[in-house]
TIVO-2410 file (N, C-alpha, C; in nm, 3 decimals):
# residues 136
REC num residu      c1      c2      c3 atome chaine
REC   1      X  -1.253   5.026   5.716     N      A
REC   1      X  -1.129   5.081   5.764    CA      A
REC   1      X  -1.010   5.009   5.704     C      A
REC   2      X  -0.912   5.073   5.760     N      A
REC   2      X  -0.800   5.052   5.663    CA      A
REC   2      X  -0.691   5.052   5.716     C      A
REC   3      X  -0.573   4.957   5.811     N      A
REC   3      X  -0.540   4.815   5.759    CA      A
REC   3      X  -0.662   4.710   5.833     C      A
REC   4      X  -0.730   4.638   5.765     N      A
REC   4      X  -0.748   4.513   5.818    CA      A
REC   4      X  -0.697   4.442   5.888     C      A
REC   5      X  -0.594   4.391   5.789     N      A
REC   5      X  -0.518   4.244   5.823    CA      A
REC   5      X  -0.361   4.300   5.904     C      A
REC   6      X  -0.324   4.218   5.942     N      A
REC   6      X  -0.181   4.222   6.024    CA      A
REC   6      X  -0.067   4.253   5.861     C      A
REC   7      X  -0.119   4.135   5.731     N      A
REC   7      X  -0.040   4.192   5.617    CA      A
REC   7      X  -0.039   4.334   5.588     C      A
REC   8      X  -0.190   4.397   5.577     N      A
REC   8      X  -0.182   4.534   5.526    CA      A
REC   8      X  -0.121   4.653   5.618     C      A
REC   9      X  -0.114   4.617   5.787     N      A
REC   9      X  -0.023   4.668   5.866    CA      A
REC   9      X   0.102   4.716   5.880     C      A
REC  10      X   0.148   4.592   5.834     N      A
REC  10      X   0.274   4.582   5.766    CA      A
REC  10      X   0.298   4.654   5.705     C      A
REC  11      X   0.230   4.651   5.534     N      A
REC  11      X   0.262   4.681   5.463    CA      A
REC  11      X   0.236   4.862   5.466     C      A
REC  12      X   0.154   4.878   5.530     N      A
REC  12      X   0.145   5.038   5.544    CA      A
REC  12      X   0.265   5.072   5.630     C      A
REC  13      X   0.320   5.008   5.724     N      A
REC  13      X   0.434   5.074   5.806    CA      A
REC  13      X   0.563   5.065   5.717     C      A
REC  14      X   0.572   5.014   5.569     N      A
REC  14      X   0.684   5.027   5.498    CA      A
REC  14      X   0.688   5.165   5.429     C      A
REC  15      X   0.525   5.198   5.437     N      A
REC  15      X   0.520   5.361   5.364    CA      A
REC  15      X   0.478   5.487   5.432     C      A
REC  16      X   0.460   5.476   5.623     N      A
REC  16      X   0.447   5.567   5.644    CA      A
REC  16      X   0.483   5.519   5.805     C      A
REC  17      X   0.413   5.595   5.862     N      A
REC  17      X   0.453   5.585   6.066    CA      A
REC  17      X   0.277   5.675   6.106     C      A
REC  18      X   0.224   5.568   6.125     N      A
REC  18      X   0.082   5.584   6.196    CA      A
REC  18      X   0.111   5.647   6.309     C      A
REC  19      X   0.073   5.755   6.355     N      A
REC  19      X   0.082   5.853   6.529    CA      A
REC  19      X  -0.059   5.786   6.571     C      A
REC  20      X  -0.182   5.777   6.485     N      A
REC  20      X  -0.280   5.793   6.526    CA      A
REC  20      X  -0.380   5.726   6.453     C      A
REC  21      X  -0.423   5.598   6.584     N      A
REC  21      X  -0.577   5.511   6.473    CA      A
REC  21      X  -0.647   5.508   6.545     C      A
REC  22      X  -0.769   5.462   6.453     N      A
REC  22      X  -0.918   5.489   6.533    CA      A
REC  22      X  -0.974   5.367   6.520     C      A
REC  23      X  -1.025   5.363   6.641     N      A
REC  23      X  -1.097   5.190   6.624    CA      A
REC  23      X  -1.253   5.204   6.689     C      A
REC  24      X  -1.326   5.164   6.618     N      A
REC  24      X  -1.517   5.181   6.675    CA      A
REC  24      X  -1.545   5.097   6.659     C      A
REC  25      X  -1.589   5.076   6.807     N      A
REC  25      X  -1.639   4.910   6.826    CA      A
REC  25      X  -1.768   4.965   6.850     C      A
REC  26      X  -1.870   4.870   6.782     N      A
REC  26      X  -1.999   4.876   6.713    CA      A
REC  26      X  -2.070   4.776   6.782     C      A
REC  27      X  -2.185   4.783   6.853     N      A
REC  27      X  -2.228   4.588   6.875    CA      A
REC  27      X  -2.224   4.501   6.764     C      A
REC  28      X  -2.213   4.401   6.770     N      A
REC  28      X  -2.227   4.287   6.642    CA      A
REC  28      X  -2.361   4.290   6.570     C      A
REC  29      X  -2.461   4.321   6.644     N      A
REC  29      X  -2.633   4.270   6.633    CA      A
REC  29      X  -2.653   4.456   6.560     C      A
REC  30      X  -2.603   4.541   6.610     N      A
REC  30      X  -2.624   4.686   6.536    CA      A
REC  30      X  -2.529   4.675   6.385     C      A
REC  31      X  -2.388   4.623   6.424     N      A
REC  31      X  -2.370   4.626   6.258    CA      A
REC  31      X  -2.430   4.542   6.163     C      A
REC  32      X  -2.460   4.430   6.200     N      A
REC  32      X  -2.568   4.312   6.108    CA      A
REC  32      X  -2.681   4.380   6.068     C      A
REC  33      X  -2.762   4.425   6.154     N      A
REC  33      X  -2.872   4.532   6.134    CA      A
REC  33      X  -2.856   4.618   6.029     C      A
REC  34      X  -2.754   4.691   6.022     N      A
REC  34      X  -2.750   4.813   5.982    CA      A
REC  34      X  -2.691   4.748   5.806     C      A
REC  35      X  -2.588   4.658   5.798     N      A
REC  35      X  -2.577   4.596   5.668    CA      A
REC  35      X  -2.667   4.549   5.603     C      A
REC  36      X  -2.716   4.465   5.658     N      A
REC  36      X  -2.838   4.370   5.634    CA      A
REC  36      X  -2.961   4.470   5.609     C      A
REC  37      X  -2.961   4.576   5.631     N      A
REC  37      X  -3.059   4.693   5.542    CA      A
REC  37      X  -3.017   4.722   5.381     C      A
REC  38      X  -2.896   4.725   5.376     N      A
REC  38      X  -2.822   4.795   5.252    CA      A
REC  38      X  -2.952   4.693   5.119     C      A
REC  39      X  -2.958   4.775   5.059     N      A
REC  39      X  -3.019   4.696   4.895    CA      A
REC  39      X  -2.993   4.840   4.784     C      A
REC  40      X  -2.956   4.783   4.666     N      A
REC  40      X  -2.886   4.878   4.598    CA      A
REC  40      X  -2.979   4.886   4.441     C      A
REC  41      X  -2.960   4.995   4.346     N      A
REC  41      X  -3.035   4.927   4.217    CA      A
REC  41      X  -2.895   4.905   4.115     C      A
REC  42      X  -2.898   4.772   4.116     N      A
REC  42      X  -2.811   4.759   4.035    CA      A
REC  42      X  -2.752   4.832   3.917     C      A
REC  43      X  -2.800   4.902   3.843     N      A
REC  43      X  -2.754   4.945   3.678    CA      A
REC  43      X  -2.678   5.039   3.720     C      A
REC  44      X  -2.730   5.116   3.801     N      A
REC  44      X  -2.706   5.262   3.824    CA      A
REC  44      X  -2.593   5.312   3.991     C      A
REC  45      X  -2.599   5.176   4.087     N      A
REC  45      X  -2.558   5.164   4.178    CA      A
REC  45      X  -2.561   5.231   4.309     C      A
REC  46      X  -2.656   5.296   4.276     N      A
REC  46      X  -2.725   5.338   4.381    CA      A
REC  46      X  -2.752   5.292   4.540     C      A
REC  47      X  -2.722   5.302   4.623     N      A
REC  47      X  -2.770   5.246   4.750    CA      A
REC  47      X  -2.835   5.315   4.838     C      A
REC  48      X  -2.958   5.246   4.922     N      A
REC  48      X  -3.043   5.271   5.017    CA      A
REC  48      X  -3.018   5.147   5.077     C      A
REC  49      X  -3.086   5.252   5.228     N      A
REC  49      X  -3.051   5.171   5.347    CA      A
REC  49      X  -3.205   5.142   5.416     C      A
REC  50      X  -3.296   5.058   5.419     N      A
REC  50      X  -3.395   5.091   5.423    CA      A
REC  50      X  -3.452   5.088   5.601     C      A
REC  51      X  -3.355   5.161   5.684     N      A
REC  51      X  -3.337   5.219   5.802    CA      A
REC  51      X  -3.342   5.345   5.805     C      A
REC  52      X  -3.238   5.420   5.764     N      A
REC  52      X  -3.155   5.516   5.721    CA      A
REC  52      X  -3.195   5.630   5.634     C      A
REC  53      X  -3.220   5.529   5.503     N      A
REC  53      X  -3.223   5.616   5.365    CA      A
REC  53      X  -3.296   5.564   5.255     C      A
REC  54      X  -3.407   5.530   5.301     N      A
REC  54      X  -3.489   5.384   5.247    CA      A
REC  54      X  -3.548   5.477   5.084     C      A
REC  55      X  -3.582   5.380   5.026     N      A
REC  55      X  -3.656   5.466   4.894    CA      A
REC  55      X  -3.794   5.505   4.898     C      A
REC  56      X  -3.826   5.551   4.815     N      A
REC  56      X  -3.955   5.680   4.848    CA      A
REC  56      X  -4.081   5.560   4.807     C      A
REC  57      X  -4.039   5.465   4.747     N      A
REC  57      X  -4.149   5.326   4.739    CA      A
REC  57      X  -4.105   5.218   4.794     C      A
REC  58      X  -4.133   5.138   4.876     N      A
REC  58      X  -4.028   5.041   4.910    CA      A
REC  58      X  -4.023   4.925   4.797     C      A
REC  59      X  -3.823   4.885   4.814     N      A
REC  59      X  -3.848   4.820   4.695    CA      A
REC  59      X  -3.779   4.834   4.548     C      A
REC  60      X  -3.809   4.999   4.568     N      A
REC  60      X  -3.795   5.077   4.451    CA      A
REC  60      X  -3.695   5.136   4.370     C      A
REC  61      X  -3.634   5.141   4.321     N      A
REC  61      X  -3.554   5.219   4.282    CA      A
REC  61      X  -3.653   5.431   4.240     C      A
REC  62      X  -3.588   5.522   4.326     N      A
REC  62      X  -3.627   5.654   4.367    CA      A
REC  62      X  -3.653   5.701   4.194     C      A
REC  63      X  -3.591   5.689   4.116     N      A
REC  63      X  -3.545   5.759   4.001    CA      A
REC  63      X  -3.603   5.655   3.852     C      A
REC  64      X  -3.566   5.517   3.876     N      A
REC  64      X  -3.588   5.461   3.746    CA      A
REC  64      X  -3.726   5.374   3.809     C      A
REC  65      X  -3.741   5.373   3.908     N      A
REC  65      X  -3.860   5.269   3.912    CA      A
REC  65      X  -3.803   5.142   3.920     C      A
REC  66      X  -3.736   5.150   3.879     N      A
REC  66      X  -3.720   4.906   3.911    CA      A
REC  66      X  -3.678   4.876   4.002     C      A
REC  67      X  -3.645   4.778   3.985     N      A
REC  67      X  -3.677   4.658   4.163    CA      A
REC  67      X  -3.532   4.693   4.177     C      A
REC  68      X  -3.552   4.730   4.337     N      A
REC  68      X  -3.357   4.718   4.390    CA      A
REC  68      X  -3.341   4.561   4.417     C      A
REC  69      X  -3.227   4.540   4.450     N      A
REC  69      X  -3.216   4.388   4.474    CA      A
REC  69      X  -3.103   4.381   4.589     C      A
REC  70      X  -3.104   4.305   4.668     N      A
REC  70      X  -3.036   4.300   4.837    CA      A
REC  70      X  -2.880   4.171   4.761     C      A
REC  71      X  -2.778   4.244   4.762     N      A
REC  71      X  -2.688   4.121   4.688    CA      A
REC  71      X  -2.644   4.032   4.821     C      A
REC  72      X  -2.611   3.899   4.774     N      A
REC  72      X  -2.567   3.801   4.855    CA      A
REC  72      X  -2.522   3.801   5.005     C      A
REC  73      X  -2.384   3.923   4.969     N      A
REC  73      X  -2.298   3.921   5.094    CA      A
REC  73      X  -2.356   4.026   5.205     C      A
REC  74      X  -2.492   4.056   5.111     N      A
REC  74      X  -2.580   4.173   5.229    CA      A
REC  74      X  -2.684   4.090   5.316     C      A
REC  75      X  -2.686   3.985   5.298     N      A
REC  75      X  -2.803   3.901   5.369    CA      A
REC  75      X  -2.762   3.882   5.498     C      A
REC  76      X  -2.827   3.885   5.590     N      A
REC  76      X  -2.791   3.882   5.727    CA      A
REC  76      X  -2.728   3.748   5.810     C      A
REC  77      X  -2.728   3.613   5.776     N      A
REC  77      X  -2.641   3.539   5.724    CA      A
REC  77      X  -2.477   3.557   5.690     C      A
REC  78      X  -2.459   3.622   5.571     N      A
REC  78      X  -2.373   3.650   5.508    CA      A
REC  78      X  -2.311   3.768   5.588     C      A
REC  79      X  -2.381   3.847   5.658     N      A
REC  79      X  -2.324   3.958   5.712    CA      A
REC  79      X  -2.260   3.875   5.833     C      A
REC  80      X  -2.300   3.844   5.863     N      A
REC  80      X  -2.272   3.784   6.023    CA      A
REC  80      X  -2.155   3.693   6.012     C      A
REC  81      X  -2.152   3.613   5.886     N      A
REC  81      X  -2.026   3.530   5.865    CA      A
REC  81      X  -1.851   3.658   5.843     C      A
REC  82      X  -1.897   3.764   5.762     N      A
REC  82      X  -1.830   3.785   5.724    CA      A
REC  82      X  -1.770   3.923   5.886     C      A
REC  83      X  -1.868   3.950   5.928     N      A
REC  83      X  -1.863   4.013   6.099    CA      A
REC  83      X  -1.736   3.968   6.172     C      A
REC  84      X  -1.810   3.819   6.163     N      A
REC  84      X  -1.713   3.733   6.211    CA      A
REC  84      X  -1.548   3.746   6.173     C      A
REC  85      X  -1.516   3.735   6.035     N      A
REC  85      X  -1.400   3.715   5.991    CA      A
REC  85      X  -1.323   3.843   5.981     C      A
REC  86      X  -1.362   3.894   5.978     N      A
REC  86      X  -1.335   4.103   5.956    CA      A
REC  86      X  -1.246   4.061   6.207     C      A
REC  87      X  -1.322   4.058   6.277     N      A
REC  87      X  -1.310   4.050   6.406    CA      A
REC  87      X  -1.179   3.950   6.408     C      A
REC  88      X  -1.209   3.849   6.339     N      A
REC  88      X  -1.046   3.719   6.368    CA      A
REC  88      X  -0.932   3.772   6.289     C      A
REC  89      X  -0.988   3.856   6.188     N      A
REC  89      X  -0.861   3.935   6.085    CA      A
REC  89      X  -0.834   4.073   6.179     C      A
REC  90      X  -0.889   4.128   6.229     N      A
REC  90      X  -0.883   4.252   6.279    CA      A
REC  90      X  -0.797   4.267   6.454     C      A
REC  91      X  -0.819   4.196   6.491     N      A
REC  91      X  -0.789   4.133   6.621    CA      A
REC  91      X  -0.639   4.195   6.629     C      A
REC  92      X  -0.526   4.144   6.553     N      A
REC  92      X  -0.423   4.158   6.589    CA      A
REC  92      X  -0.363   4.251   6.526     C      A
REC  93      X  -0.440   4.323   6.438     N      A
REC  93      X  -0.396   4.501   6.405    CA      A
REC  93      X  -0.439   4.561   6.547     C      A
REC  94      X  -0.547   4.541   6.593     N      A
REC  94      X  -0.580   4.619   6.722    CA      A
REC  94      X  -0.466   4.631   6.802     C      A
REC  95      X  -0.407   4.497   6.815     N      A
REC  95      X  -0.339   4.458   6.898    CA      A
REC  95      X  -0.154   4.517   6.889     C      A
REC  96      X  -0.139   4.565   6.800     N      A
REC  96      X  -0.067   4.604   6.698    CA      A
REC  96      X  -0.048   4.762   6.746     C      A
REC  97      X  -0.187   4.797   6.720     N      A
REC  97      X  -0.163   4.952   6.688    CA      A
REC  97      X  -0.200   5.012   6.854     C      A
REC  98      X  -0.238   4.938   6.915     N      A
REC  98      X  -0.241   4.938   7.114    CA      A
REC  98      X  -0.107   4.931   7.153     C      A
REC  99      X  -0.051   4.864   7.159     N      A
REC  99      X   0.094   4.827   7.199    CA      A
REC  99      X   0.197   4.939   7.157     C      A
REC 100      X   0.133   4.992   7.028     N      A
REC 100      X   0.268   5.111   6.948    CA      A
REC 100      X   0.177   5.247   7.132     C      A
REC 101      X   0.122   5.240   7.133     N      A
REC 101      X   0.030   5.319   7.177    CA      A
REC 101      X  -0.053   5.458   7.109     C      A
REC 102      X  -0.108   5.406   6.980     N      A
REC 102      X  -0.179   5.508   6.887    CA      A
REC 102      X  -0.335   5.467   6.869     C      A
REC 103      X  -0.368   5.400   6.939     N      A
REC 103      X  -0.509   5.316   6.956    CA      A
REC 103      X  -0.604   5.380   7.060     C      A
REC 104      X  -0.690   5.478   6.982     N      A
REC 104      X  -0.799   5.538   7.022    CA      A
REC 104      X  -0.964   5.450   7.019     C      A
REC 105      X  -0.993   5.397   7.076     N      A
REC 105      X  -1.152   5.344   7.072    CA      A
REC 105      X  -1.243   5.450   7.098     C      A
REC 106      X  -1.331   5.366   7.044     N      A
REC 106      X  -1.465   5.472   7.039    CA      A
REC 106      X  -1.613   5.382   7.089     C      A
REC 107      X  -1.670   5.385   7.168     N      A
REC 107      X  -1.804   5.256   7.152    CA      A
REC 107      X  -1.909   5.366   7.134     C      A
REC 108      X  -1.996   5.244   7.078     N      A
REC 108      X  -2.148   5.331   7.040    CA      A
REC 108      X  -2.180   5.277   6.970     C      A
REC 109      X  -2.348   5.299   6.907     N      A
REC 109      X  -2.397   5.291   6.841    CA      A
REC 109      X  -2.479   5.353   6.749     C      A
REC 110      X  -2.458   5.494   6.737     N      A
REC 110      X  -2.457   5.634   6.677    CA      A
REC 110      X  -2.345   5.714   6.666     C      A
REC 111      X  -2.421   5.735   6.561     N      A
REC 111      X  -2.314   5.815   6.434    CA      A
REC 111      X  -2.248   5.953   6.528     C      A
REC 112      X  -2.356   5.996   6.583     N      A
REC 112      X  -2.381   6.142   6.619    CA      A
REC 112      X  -2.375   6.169   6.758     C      A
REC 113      X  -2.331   6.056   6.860     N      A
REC 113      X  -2.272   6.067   6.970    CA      A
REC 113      X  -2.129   5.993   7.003     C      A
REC 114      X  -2.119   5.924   6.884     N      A
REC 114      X  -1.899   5.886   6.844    CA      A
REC 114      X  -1.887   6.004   6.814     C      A
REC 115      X  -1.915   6.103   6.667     N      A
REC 115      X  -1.896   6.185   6.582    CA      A
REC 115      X  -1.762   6.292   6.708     C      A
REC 116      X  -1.852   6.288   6.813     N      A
REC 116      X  -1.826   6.457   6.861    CA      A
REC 116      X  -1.669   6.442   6.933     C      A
REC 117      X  -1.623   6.310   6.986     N      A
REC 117      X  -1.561   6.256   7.072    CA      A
REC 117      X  -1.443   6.251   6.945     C      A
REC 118      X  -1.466   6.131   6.855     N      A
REC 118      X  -1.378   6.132   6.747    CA      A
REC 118      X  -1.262   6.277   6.704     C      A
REC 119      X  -1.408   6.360   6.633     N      A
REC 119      X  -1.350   6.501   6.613    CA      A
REC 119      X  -1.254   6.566   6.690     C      A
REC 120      X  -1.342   6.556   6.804     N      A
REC 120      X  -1.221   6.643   6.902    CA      A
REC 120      X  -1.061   6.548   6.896     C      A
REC 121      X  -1.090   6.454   6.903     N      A
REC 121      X  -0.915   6.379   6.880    CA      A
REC 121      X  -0.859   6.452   6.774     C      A
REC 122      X  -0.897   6.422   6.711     N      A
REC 122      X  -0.846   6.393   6.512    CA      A
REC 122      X  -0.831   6.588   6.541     C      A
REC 123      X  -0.902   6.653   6.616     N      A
REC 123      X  -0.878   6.803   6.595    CA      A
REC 123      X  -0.762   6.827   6.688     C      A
REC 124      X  -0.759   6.773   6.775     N      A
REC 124      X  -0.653   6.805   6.851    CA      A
REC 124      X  -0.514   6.752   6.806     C      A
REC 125      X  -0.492   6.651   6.714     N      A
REC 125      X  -0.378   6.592   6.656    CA      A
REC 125      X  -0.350   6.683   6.551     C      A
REC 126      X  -0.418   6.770   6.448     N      A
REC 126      X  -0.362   6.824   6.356    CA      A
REC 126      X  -0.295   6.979   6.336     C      A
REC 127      X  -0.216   6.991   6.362     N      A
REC 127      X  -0.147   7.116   6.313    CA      A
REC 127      X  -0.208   7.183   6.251     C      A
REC 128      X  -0.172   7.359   6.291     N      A
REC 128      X  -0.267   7.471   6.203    CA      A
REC 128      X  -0.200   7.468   6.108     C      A
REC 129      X  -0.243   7.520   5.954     N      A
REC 129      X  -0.144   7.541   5.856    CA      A
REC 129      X  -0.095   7.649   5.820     C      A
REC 130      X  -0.064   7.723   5.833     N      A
REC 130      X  -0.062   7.880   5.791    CA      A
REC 130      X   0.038   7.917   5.634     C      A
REC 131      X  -0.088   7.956   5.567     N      A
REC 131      X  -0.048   7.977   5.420    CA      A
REC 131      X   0.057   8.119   5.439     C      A
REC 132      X   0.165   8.147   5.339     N      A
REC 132      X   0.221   8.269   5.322    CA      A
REC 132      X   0.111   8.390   5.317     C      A
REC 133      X   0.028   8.372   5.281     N      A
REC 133      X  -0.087   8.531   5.263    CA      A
REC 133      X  -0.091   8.538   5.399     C      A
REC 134      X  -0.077   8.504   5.488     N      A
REC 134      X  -0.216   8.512   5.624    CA      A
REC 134      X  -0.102   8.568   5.698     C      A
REC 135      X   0.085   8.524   5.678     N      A
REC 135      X   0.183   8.562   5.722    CA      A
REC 135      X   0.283   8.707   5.667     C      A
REC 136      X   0.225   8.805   5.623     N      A
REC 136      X   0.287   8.868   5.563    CA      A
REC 136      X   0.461   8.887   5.622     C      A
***
């Protein structure tokens, strides 16, 4: 998501006026999980999730055959450090975009029971458009 930091907050309110943000709070132990699956084949950049969207060999790259490889900042370790810092950076955009009062949360841990809740916001915020044809 997109501002992170309290800087990029900022810096987005010099180029526009946010009505409306979305914030999904995830458990910590489901997003580690769910990163800490990611392994990609390098050349081609491909990613599987081997939860999700795992490859048809494990291991494998689907298409060329060679070894996928799990990079550094995907290790569960590394996820968890960086969990961490994303939450101490994130903290006071929350805090930020609550106070304007445009701060919608969402909890869960599926895609497909946020999905329906989300939508309906984001549908109810947007204006119909009506092209000249449809208006004669």
């Amino acid at each position: 998501g997109f501002p992170r930091t309290l800087v990029q907050a900022e810096a987005l309110d010099r180029i526009c006026e946010l009505d409306l943000v979305i914030s999904l709070n995830i458990p910590f132990e489901t997003l580690k999980d769910r990163l800490s699956a990611r392994w990609i084949h390098p050349s081609s950049g491909r990613v599987y999730n081997m939860e999700f969207n795992p490859p048809h060999v494990h291991g494998v790259d689907d298409i060329t055959g060679e070894p996928l490889i799990q990079q550094e900042d995907d290790k569960p370790d590394a996820v968890a450090a960086r969990l961490r810092k994303y939450k101490d950076a994130a903290k006071p955009v929350i805090e930020l975009y609550k106070n304007r009062g445009v701060l919608h949360s969402f909890s869960g841990t599926e895609t497909n029971k946020i999905w329906p809740y989300v939508y309906s916001l984001v549908s109810s915020k947007i204006r119909p458009v009506h092209s000249k044809e449809a208006n004669p």
